[in-house]
Wavefront OBJ file of the C-alpha trace (Angstrom):
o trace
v 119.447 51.775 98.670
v 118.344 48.330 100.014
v 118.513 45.230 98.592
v 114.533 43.550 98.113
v 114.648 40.649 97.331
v 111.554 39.068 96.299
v 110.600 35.061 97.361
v 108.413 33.182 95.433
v 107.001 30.564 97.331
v 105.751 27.516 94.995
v 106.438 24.156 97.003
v 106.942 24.598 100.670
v 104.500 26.923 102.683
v 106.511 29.819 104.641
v 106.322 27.862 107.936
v 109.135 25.720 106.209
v 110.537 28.411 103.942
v 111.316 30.959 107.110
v 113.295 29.651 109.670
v 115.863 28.696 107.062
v 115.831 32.590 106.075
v 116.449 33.429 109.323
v 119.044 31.072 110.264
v 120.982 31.946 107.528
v 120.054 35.884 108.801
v 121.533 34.495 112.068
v 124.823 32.751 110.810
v 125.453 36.308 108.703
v 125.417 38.067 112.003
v 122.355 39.984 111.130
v 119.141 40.567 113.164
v 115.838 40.151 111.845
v 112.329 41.902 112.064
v 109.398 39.632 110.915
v 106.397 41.340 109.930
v 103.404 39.660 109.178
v 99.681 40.778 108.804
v 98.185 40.453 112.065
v 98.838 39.625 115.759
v 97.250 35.647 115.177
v 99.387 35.375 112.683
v 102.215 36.656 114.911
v 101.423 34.262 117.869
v 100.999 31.394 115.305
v 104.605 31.535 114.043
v 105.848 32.701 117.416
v 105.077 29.201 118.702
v 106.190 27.454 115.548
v 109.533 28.612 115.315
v 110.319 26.550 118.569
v 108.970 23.700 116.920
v 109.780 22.939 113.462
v 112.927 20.782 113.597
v 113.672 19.119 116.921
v 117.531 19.961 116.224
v 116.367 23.632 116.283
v 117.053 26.553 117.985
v 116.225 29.923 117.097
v 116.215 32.937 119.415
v 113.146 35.081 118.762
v 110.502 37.079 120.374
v 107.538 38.941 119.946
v 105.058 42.204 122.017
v 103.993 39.274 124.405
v 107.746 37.828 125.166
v 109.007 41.746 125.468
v 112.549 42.711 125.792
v 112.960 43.630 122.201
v 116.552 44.699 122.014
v 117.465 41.384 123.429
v 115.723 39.076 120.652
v 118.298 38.619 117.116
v 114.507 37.852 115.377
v 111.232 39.941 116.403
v 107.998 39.044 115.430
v 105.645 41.648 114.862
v 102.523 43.396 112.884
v 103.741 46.657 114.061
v 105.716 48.804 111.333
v 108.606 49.091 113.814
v 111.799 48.007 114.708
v 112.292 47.669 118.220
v 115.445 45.208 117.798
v 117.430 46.768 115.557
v 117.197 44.695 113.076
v 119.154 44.854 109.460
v 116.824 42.675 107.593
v 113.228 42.989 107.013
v 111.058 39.819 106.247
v 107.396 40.583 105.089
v 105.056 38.087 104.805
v 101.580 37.675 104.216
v 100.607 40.678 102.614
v 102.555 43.231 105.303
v 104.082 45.955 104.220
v 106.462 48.514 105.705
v 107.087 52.201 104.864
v 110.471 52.009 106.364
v 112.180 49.668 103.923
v 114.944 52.421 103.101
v 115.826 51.876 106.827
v 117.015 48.453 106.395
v 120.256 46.831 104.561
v 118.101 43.840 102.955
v 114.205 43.153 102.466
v 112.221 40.435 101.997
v 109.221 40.097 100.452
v 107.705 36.806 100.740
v 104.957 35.975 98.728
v 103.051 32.688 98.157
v 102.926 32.012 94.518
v 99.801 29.347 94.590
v 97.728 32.787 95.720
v 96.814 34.823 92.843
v 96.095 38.252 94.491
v 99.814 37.315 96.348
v 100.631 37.399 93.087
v 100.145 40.290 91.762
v 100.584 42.424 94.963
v 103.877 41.351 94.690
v 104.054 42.790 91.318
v 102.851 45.941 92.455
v 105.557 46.028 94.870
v 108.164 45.660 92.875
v 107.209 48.187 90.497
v 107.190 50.881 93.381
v 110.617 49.526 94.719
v 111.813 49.842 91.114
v 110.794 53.381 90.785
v 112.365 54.028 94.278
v 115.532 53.175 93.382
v 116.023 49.741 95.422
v 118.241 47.245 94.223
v 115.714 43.885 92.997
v 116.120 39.959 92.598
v 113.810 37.325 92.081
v 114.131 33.423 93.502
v 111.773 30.634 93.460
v 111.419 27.943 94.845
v 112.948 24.731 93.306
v 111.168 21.651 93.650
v 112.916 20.471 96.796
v 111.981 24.187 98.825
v 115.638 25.600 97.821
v 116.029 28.930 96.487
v 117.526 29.408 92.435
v 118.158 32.693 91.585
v 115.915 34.239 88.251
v 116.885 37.069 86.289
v 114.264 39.653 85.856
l 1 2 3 4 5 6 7 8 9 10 11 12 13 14 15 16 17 18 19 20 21 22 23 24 25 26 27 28 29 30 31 32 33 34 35 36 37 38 39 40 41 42 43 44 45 46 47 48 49 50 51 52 53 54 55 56 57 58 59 60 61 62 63 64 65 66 67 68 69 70 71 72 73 74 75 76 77 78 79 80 81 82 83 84 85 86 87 88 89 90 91 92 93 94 95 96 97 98 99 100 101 102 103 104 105 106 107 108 109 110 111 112 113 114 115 116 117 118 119 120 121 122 123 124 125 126 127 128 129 130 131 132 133 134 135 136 137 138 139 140 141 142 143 144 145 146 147 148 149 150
């Protein structure tokens, strides 16, 4: 079964929050697949995860860049998985019916959004009843991650 692991997002937005994720995706010698709710949303982050350290530099891609078997992280509204990838990142709201097919999920939720919230909850409950390994981390004060037990 996959590992879901579910982050609660209380301090930093996910424009901060994500390209640590997959960074640390990166350094584990994993790809990634980001899905996100819609092809705006795609474009904005596409264009922000060039920018948001000047230090930074992580290889990614999108429909518009093409060559998806070449890109370690794929952006994407599309339930698909055109690079490969062995970790799943959903954000905003997306959701994937091909979890199963991936080693790890991610299911990244902001916390200061009520109906977030609880669609998270709902989620969980179905990946419970599926079978799916679970964990829980928040956000600490400073954007890190701590661990909860459920």
């Amino acid at each position: 079964m996959t590992e879901i692991a579910f982050y609660h997002l209380q301090t930093v937005p996910l424009e901060q929050a994500l390209p640590k994720l997959l960074e640390k995706t990166l350094e584990a010698g994993k790809r990634a697949l980001v899905m996100v709710a819609s092809e705006e949303r795609v474009e904005s982050l596409n264009g922000h995860l060039w920018t948001y350290a000047p230090e930074s530099w992580l290889p990614h891609g999108s429909d518009k860049d093409g060559d998806a078997e070449d890109q370690p992280v794929w952006l994407s509204s599309d339930d698909a998985n055109p690079n490969g990838a062995q970790f799943l990142f959903l954000t905003d709201g997306a959701t994937s019916g091909r979890v199963a097919e991936f080693d790890r999920c991610f299911e990244i939720f902001d916390g200061r959004d009520a109906a977030a919230v609880d669609a998270a909850r709902v989620r969980w409950k179905a990946y419970a009843a599926d079978g799916h390994d679970l964990t829980y981390w928040r956000q600490s004060e400073h954007g890190g991650w701590e661990k909860n037990k459920t």
